[in-house]
C-alpha positions, 0 to 999 in steps of 0.5 A: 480485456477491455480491447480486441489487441493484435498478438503483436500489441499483447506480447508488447503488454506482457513485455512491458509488464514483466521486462519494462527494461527490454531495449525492443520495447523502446523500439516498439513503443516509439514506433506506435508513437509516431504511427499509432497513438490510439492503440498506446492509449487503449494498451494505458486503458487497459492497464488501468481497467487491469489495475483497478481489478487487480486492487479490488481483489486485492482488497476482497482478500484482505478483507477475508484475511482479516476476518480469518485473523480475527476469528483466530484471535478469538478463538485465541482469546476465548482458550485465555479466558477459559484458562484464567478461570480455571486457574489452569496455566498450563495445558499439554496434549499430545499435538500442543503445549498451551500456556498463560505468559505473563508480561510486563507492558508500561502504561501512561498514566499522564498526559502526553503534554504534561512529560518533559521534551526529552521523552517526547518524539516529535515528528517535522513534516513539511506541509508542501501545498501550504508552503507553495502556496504562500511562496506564489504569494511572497517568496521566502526562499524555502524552496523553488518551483519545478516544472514537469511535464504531464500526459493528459489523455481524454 
């Protein structure tokens, strides 16, 4: 932990983690609000420094999983090629039945321009900042500004 909280201030962190619907975390929370801003920062400190760990384990983990992944296909690639060569199709032990499978996969030979509209897939999407921007400039009615409120904590 980053801050030395009051048990008081952890079982409220725990609240808001595990049950943020809780009516008595609203009650607590509007009371550090009027009397204790400083330890609601430090509790969104916190949960940052919590997070931030939290993801780069997260990504630690994924990294070992797809190095795993990857040793299994080519372990998994390696039994193929050995098969193919050996013109072995199938092999049965007394815990597996391995096999060689063939299927049918479509390839693209032209380019994707070159295919008439109807087996094309398009995909729309707005580019938001673009369009804002040029709305501040000459409003075209595509769309409104809306205003939010922010916290900003230094």
């Amino acid at each position: 932990m980053l801050y030395d909280f009051s048990p008081e201030v952890k079982e409220l962190i725990e609240m808001l983690i595990e049950d943020p619907e809780n009516p008595a975390i609203n009650d607590t929370l509007e009371m550090y609000a009027a009397d204790d801003i400083d330890t609601l920062c430090r509790v969104m400190r916190q949960l940052d420094a919590e997070t931030e760990a939290m993801k780069k384990e997260s990504d630690f983990f994924a990294k070992k999983a797809k190095a795993r992944q990857n040793a299994k296909n080519f372990i998994r690639g390696k039994i193929l090629g050995f098969m193919l060569l050996t013109n072995n199709r199938k092999i049965k032990t007394a815990e597996n039945t391995v096999s060689v499978s063939t299927r049918s996969k479509f390839v693209l030979d032209v380019d994707v321009n070159d295919l008439p509209e109807e087996f094309k897939k398009i995909t729309v999407e707005p580019r938001l900042t673009e369009i804002g921007n040029e709305m501040k400039k000459n409003d075209r009615g595509w769309g409104h500004f809306e205003q939010t409120e922010s916290l900003m904590v230094r």
